[in-house]
N, C-alpha and C positions, 0 to 999 in steps of 0.2 A: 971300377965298373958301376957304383952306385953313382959317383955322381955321371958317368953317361946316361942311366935311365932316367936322370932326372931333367938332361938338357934334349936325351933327342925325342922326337915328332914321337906322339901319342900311337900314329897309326905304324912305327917298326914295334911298340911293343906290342900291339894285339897281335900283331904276326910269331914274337917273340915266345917259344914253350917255356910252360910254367915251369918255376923251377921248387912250387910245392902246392900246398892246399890253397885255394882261392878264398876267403873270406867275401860272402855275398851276404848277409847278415846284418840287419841295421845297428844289433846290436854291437857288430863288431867295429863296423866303420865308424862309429860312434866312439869307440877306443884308441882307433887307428884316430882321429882328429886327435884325441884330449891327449895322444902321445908325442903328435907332430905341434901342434898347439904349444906343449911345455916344453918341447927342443928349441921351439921358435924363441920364446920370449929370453933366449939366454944365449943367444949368437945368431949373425946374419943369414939369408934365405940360403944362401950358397953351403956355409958350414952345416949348418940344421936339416939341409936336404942330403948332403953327403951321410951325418951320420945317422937322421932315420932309414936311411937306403940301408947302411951298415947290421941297423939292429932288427930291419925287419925284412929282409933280401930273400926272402919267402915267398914274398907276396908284391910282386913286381909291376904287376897292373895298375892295381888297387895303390900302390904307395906312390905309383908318377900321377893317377889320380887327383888325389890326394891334398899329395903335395902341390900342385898346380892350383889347386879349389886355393891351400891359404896361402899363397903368395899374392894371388888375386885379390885378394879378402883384406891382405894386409896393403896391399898396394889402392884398393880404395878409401881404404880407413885416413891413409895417409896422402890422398890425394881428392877431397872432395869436390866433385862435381860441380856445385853451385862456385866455387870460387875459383872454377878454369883452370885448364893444363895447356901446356903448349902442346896441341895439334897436331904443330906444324914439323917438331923434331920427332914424334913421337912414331912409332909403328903401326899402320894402321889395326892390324892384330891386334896389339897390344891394348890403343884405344878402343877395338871392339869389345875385348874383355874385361877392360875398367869399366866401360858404360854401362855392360849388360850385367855387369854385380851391383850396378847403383840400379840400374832398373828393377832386381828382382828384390833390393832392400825398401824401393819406393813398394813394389806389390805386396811387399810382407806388413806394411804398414794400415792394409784393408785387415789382415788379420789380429791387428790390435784394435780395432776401432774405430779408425777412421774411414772417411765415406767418399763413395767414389766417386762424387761432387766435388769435395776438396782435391782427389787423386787428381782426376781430369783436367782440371784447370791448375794445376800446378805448376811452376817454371821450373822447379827441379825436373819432372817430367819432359817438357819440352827441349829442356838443353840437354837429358841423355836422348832424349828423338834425333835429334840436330847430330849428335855425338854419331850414333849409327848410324845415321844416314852417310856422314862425311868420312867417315871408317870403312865403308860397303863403297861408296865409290871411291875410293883409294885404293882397296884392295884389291891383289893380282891374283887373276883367276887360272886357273883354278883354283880352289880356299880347301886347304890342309883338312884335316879332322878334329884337329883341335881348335882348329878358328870355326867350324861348323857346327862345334858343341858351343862354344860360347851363344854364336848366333841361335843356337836353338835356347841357351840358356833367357837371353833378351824376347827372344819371338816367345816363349812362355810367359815371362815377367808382364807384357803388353799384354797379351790374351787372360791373363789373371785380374788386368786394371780395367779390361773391355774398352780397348785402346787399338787402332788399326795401324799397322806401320807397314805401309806401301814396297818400302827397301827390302824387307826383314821378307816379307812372305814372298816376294820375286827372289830374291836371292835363297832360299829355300827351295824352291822350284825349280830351278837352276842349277843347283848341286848337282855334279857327275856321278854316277852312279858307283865310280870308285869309293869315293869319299862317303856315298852314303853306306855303302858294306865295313869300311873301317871304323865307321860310328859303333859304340858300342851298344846292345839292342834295348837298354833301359833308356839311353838319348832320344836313339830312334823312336822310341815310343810317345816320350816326350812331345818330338816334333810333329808326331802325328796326332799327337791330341791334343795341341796347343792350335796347329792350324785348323780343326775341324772347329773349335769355338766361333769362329767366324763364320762359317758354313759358305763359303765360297762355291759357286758353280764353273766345276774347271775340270770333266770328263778327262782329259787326256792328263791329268795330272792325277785325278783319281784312279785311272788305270797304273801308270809310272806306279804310285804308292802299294797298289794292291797287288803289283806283279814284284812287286820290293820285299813286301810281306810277305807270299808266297814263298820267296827265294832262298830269304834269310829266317823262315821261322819264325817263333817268337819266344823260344827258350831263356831261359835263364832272364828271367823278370817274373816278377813274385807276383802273388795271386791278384793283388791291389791292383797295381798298376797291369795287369793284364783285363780284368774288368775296366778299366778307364780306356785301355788301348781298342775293345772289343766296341765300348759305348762308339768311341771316334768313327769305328769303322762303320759301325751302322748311322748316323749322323750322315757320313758324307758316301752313302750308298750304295759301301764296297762290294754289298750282296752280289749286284749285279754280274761282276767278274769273278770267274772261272776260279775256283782252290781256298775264297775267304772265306767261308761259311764252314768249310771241314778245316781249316787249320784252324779255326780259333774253336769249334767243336772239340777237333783230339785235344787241344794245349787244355781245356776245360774237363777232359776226363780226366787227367792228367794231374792236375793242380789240388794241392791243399786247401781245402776249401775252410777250414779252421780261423783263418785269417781276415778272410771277408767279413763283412756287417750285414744289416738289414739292408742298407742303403747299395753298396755293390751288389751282390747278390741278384738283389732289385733289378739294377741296370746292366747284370749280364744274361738272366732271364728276357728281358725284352731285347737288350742289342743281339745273342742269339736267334728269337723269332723273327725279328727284322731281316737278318743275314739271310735266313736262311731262303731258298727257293723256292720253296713248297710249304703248303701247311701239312703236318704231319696229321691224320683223320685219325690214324688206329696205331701204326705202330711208333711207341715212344720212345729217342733214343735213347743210351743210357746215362749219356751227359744232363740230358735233363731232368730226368728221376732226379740223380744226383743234387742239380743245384735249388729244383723243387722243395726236396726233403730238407736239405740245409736252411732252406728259406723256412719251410714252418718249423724249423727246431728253434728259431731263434725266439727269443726271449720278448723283446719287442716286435711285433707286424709291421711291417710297411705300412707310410700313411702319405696323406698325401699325393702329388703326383708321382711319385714310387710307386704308392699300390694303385694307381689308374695302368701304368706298365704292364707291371706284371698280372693281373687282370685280362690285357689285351693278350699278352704274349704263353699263359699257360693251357690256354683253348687250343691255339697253335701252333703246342708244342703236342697235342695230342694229350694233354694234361688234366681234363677235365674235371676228376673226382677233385683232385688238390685245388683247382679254383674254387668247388663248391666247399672245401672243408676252411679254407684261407678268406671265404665271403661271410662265413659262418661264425667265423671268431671276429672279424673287424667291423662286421655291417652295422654297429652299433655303434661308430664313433668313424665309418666314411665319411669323406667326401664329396666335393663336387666331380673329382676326375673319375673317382670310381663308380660313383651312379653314372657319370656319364657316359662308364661303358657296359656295363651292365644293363643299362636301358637300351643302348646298342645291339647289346647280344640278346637280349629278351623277348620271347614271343610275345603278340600283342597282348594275351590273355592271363599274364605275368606283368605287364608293364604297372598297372593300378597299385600293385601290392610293393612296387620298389619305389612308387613317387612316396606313400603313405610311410614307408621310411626314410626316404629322402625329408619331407616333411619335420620330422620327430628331430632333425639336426639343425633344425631353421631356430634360429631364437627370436626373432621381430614374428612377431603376431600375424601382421600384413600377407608377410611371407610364405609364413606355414597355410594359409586361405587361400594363396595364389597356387602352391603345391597342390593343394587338395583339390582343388578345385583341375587341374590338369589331371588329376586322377581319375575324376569323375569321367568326364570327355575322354579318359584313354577305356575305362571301364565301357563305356557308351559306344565306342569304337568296335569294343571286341565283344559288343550284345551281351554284358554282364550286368543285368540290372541290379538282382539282387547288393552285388559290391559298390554299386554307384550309390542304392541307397542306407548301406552303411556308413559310406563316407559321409553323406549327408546328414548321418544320423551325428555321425562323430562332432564335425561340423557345428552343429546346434548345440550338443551339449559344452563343448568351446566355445560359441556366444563368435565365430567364424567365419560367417556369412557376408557375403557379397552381393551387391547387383548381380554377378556373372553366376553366382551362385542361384540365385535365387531364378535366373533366365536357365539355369541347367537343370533347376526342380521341375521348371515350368513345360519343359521339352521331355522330361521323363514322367512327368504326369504323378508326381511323388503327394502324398497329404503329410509328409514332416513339418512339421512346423519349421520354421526360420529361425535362428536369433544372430544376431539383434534382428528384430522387427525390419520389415523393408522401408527404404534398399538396402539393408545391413550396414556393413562397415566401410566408410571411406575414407578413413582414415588409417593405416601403415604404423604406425607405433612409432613412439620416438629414437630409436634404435634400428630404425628402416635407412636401407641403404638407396641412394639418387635412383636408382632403378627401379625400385618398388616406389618408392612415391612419387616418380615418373606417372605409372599404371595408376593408382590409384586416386591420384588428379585428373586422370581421363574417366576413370567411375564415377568421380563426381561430378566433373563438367560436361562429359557426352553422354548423347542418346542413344540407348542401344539399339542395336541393328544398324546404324547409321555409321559405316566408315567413312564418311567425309568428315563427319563432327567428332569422331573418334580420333584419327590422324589431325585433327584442328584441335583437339584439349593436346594431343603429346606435342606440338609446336609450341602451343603457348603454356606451357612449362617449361621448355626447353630456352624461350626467349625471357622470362621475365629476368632472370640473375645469371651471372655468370656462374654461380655456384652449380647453378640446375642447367646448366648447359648438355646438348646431350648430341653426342657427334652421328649424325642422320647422314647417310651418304649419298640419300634421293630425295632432299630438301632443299630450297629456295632453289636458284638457279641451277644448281646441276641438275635436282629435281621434273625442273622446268625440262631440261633437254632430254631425260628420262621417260620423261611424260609423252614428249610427242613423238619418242622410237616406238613406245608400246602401244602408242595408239597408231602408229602404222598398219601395227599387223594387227586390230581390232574385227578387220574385215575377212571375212570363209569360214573356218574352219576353227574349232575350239580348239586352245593353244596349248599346250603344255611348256609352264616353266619352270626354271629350277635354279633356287637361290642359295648360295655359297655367305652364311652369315645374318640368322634372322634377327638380332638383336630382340628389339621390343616389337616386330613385327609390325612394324609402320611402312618399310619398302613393299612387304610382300602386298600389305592391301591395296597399298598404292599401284602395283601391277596389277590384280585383279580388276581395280576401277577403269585401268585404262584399258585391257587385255578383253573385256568384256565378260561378264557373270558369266560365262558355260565357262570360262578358261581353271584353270587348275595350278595353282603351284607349289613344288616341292622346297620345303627353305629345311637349310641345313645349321644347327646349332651345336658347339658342343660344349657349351654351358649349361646343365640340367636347369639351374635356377633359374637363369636370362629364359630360357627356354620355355620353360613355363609360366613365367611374366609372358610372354608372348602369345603362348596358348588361349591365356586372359585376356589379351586384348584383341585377339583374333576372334573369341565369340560376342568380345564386348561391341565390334564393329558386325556380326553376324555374318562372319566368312569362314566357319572352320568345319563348313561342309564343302569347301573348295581350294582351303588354306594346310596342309597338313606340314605339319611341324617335326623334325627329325630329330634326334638328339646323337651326339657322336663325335668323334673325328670325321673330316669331309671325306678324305680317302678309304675309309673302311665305308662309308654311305654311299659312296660311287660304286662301290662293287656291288655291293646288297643291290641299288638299283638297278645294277647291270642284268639280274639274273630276275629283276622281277620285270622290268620294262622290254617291249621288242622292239629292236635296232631303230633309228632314226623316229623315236619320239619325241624327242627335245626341242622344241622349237625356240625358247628363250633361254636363255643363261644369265644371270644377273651376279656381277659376285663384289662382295664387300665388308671381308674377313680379312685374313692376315695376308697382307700386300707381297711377303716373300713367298708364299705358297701359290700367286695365281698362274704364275704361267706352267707349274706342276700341275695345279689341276685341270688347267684347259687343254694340256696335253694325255692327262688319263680320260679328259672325255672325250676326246678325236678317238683316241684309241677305243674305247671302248665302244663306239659305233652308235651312239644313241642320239647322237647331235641329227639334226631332220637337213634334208641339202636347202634348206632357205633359212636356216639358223641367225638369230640374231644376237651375239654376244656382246654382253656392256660391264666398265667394269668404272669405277670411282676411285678416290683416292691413288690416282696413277702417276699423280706428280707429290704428294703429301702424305705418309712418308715416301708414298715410291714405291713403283715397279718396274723396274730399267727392263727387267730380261721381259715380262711381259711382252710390253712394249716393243723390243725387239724381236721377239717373237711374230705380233700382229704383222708387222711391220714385212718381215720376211715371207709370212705366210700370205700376205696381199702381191709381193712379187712374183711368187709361187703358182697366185691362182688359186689358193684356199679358199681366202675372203674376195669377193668382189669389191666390196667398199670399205674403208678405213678412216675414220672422223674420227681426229683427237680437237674436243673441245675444251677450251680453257675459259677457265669462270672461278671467280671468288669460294672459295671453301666457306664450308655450314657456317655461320656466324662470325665472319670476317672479311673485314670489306679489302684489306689488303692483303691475303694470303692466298695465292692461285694454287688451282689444279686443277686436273686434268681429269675429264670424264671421257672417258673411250667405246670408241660402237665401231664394232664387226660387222658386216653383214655378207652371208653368202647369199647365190642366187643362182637359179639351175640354167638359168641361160648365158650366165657370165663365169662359172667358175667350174674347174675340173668335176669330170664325174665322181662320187664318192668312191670307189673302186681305186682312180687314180688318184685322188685326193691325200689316200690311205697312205699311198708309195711315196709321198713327197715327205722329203725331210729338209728343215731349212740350217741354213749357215749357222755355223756359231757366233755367241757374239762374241763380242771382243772382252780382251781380261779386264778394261778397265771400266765395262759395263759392268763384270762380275763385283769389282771392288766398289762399284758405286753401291750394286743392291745390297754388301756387304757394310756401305757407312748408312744407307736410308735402315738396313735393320738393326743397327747398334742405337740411331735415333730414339727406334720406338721402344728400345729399351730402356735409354734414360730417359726420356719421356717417362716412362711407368716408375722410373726409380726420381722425379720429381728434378729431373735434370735440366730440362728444357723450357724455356717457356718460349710467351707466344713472338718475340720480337727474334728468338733463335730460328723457328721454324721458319716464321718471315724469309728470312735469310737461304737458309739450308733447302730450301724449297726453288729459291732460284740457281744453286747450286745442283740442285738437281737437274732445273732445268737447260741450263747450259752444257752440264754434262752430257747430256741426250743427242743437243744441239753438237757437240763436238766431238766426240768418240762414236755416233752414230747416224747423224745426222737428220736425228729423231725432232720433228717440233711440234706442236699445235696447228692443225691445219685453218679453225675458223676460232674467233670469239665470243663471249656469250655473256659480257658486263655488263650492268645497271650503266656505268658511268667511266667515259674512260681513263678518267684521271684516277680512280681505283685501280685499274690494270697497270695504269703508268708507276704510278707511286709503289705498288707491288713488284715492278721488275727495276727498280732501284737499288733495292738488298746487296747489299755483298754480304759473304758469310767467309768472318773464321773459322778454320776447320778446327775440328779438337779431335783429327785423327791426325796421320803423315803419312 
C-alpha cells in the first residue's frame, strides 16, 4: 500500500481520509525532508519511497508530497539543464517538473546575491523558458494536479525573477476548475500570488479566481501566507466581487496573529481596507482592532512604504485614535510615503506644521528651504500669518533663504530679516539630489514672476548633460503639439484643468500660459518632496495663485475632488505619471461626472513605456461616441532624436458625441489578452529601468515593439507625424527588440 501512495495521482490522495494526525508545521515537514533525505542517500527512489511510506504511513498526504518535492530535486541535481536532456523521449510532465525546480533554484539565486540584471539575461534562464514552453505544448489537456503544482511551482520561480512567461500564465488560466479544487489550498495561494505580481488586467479571470476563493475557503494555510494571499487579492481588485472582503475578514479573526511581522501585518491592514466596500466611519470591525493592536505591539513600526499603507488604511478602517498614536511614535523618522498621506488626510490649517516636519528628515540644505518654503504658501493658503512668520523666522536663523523666500516675505509684508542676504541661497548643497538642483538652477537663472524664463532655466538644465537630463513629458515637440491643443481652448470661458503628475511643475505653467491667466489648474503629486520643489517653482514663475499643487495618491485625490467640485467642471485633463494607472484613472473620472461635455483629454508617454489599455480604451470610446476626436501623434521622446512616442488627444464636443446621460451607459469592449500582456511587459520595463536594467538603445527597441503590438493585436497606430526630420522617424522604426520576457 505504501508504494501505491507513492505512484498514484496526488489528486486520489486528497480525496483519500486520513489515516492520522496531519503534520502542517514547518517545523515538522522540515523533519519529514531530513528523514526522507537520509533514506534517499542509501537506496533508489523506488526502495526509499516504499520504506518511508512504511515508517511514516500516518501521514499520507504530506509523505506522497514529500516524497515527490526529492525525487524532483534529485532528478535535477542529476540532470542539468544547461547541458540538455532529451525532450524528445522524455514526458512532457516530467520535463515540466525538471524545468520548474531549475527555475526556482535560478530565483533562489536573487536570494544569495546576485542581481536581477545577471538573472535576466541568463541562458540558463532562457533554456528552462524554452523547456516550459515546449512541455505546456506537449501537454494533454486536461493537466493532472500534480502537473498544475509543478506549473505553479515555475510560474512562482519567474514571478520572483520579474520574468513574463506567456505559456505559464495562459496555461494557469486555463486550468478546469476540477483540477484547481484538487490543488492543495497553500499551491492555490501560491498561484494566486505569483500571477497578481504581474498585475494583469483580465476581469473574467479575476471573477474565475474570486468565485474559486469563495468556494474553497482559505483554511489550513498559516497566517504568513494568508497575508500574502489577502495582499494578491487586493492587487488584482478582488474587492469588487461578492464574498472576498468577508472571507478574508473571518480567516483574519480567525488566525494567530503571533506569527506575522511588522511587514505582514502592514499589508494585511491595507489589503483588508482596499477589499473592503465601504469605509468603515464609526463602527470598527473586530478583525481590525485585532490586527491594529498587533501592529503597535510590535517592537519595530512600520517604515517606509509599509507605514504610507497602513496610514491610508487605519482611517478606513474606522481606526482613527491607533493612526494618531502609530503617527505619534514614528513621525520622527517618516517618510516620503507617509507625509504623503498624511498631507492627503490633513486639513489645510494642519498642512504647515507636517511640511516643517517633513523638512527636519531632509538632509541637503537646498531641500529643507524648498520644504519650508511650501510651508509658508500652505500657511498663506490657510490665512495663518503668524506660522508663516515663524517659519521665516526659522528660516533666517538656518541662514535658509531663497529668492522664493524672500518673494513670499515680500507678499506677507514680514520685516524678518533674510539670510543669507538677497537673493539668498542658490545653491542646493552638495548632497542635493538632480531634482533640487534642477530648481535651483532656475533660482539662479530665471526672473521671477516670469514663467516663460522660469520653464527656459528648467530646459536648459535639463539639456546641458546627460546626467541632468530630466524626463519633461510637455517639451520640445510633443510639447509643441501640447501647446497648440491648449491653446485651442484659450478662447470663452475660464478653464479648469487637472493634471495627473506635477513633477517640477513645468507642464502645469506650461498650461496656464497657453490656457490663458483666468485658467486654473489642479496637478496631482504623490511625492511630498517633488511636490514641493514644485510648489517653488510654481511661485518662482508667479502662478501659485492659479497653480495649486496636491499631494497624495491620484485615486484618493479624485474622490476629495469629487465632493468638493460640481459635476462637469473639468475641462482639460493632462496626465503624465504612471503609464499603467491611466486608463484606471480616466475611467474614475468619466465616473465621477466632473469631466465638462467638451473635455479635452491628453496624455504622453503612450508609446514609451506604454499604455496599450489606455489607448484601447480612447480608441473604443471614439467608436462609442464618447470622444469625438482621437489624434495619436508620434514625435521623438524628450531628448532623443531616435526614440518615438506617442502623444494622445481626446476630444469631445456637444455636437458630435452622446449626451453625458448616454455617454455614462456606454461601456466599451474588452481588450484583448495580449494587449493585457503587453501593458504587463511595458510595466516590468519601468521597473528595470528603475533597477538600472535598461538602457537607451533597449528602449530604442522595446518602444517599437510596442508599437507594432498595437498595430497587431488592435490595430492601434499613429494617426499623423510630428518630426524635425524624417530620417529621425525612419531610423527610429528600424529597432527590432529582443524580448527578455517569453
Amino acid at each position: 500500500m505504501a508504494a501505491h501512495w507513492c505512484s498514484c495521482s496526488r489528486s486520489s490522495l486528497l480525496r483519500r481520509p486520513s489515516l492520522g494526525r496531519t503534520w502542517t508545521s514547518s517545523w515538522a515537514g522540515r523533519q519529514l525532508d531530513a528523514r526522507v533525505s537520509n533514506l534517499g542517500g542509501a537506496c533508489g527512489h523506488r526502495n526509499f519511497a516504499v520504506l518511508t511510506a512504511l515508517s511514516l504511513c500516518s501521514q499520507p498526504k504530506r509523505l506522497c508530497h514529500r516524497v515527490r518535492r526529492f525525487v524532483r530535486r534529485r532528478s535535477v541535481e542529476a540532470t542539468p539543464l544547461q547541458k540538455g536532456f532529451s525532450s524528445k523521449t522524455m514526458d512532457p510532465a516530467e520535463q515540466l517538473a525538471i524545468a520548474a525546480r531549475k527555475a526556482e533554484q535560478l530565483a533562489a539565486t536573487l536570494r544569495q546575491g546576485r542581481r536581477p540584471r545577471e538573472v535576466t539575461v541568463d541562458p540558463e534562464v532562457a533554456a528552462c523558458a524554452a523547456e516550459i514552453r515546449q512541455s505546456i505544448l506537449s501537454m494533454k489537456q486536461p493537466v493532472s494536479a500534480v502537473v498544475a503544482a509543478d506549473l505553479v511551482a515555475g510560474l512562482s520561480a519567474f514571478a520572483k525573477m520579474r520574468i513574463l512567461h506567456t505559456d505559464m500564465l495562459n496555461s494557469l488560466r486555463d486550468l478546469p476548475r476540477k483540477t484547481w479544487m484538487d490543488l492543495s489550498m497553500p499551491i492555490v495561494a501560491e498561484a494566486v500570488t505569483s500571477y497578481a505580481q504581474f498585475q494583469l488586467e483580465d476581469p473574467e479571470f479575476n471573477q474565475y479566481l474570486s468565485d474559486l476563493l469563495v468556494s474553497r475557503g482559505v483554511q489550513r494555510i498559516g497566517a504568513v501566507k494568508l497575508a500574502s494571499l489577502t495582499y494578491a487579492a487586493a492587487t488584482l481588485n478582488l474587492g469588487a466581487f461578492e464574498g472576498v472582503h468577508s472571507l478574508f475578514a473571518e480567516a483574519f479573526a480567525r488566525a494567530e496573529l503571533g506569527r506575522l511581522g511588522t511587514f505582514d501585518l502592514s499589508r494585511a491592514l491595507w489589503s483588508l481596507a482596499r477589499l473592503a466596500p465601504d469605509v468603515y466611519a464609526s463602527d470598527t470591525p473586530p478583525w481590525a482592532s485585532k490586527l491594529s493592536q498587533a501592529l503597535l505591539r510590535q517592537k519595530k513600526p512600520p517604515f517606509g512604504y509599509s507605514l504610507g499603507q497602513v496610514l491610508w488604511a487605519l482611517p478606513r478602517l474606522g481606526l482613527l485614535k491607533d493612526s494618531e498614536t502609530l503617527w505619534d511614535k514614528v513621525k520622527g523618522q517618516a517618510g516620503r510615503e507617509a507625509y504623503a498621506e498624511k498631507l492627503r488626510q490633513a486639513e489645510k490649517s494642519s498642512q504647515a506644521e507636517l511640511l516643517r516636519g517633513l523638512a527636519g528628515n531632509c538632509e541637503a540644505a537646498g531641500l529643507q528651504a524648498a520644504v519650508l518654503n511650501a510651508a509658508i504658501l500652505r500657511a498663506m493658503a490657510a490665512e495663518q500669518k503668524s506660522a508663516a512668520e515663524q517659519i521665516l523666522q526659522l528660516m533666517a536663523d538656518r541662514d535658509l533663504w531663497t529668492p522664493v523666500t524672500y518673494r513670499l516675505a515680500a507678499r506677507l509684508g514680514s520685516s524678518i530679516k533674510g539670510s543669507p542676504a538677497a537673493p539668498g541661497l542658490t545653491s542646493p548643497g552638495q548632497r542635493a539630489h538632480k531634482y533640487v538642483r534642477a530648481l535651483y538652477h532656475a533660482l539662479a537663472k530665471a526672473k521671477l514672476g516670469d514663467a516663460a524664463s522660469a520653464a527656459a532655466a528648467l530646459e536648459s538644465f535639463s539639456r546641458r548633460s546627460k546626467r541632468d537630463w530630466l524626463k519633461f513629458g510637455a517639451a520640445d515637440e510633443k510639447g509643441e503639439v501640447l501647446e497648440e491643443a491648449w491653446k485651442s481652448l484659450s478662447q470663452g470661458k475660464p478653464r479648469l484643468a487637472l493634471e495627473f503628475g506635477t513633477f517640477l511643475g513645468y507642464s502645469a505653467t506650461k498650461m496656464v500660459r497657453q490656457l490663458g491667466r483666468d485658467a486654473r489648474v489642479i496637478s496631482f503629486e504623490m511625492d511630498p518632496e517633488v511636490a514641493c520643489l514644485a510648489m517653488n517653482f510654481v511661485e518662482l514663475a508667479g502662478l501659485s495663485d492659479v497653480i495649486d499643487v496636491r499631494i497624495g495618491q491620484c485615486e484618493d485625490l479624485v474622490q476629495q475632488l469629487k465632493e468638493e467640485l460640481p459635476p462637469g467642471s473639468v475641462d482639460v485633463v493632462y496626465m503624465d505619471h504612471n503609464q499603467m494607472t491611466y486608463h484606471q484613472d480616466l475611467s474614475q473620472l468619466q465616473e465621477s461626472g466632473l469631466l465638462s461635455k467638451e473635455v479635452l483629454f491628453a496624455a504622453t508617454q503612450s508609446l514609451k513605456p506604454g499604455a496599450p489599455l489606455l489607448l484601447w480604451n480612447l480608441h473604443e470610446a471614439k467608436k462609442a461616441g464618447i470622444f469625438s476626436e482621437l489624434d495619436i501623434v508620434s514625435s521623438p521622446d524628450c531628448g532623443f532624436k531616435e526614440m518615438e512616442d506617442w502623444t494622445v488627444l481626446a476630444k469631445a464636443t456637444t455636437t458630435r458625441t452622446r449626451s453625458l446621460k448616454r455617454r455614462q451607459a456606454v461601456t466599451t469592449s474588452k481588450a484583448p489578452r495580449e494587449l493585457a500582456l503587453l501593458a504587463a511587459e511595458c510595466n516590468l520595463m519601468r521597473w528595470r529601468t528603475a533597477q538600472g536594467m535598461v538602457d537607451e538603445a533597449r528602449w530604442n527597441e522595446f518602444v517599437q515593439y510596442v508599437r507594432d503590438g498595437m498595430q497587431k493585436f488592435a490595430g492601434i497606430t499613429s494617426t499623423r507625424d510630428y518630426w524635425p526630420q524624417q530620417r529621425w522617424r525612419d531610423a527610429a522604426r528600424k529597432h527590432t527588440y529582443e524580448r527578455l520576457d517569453y
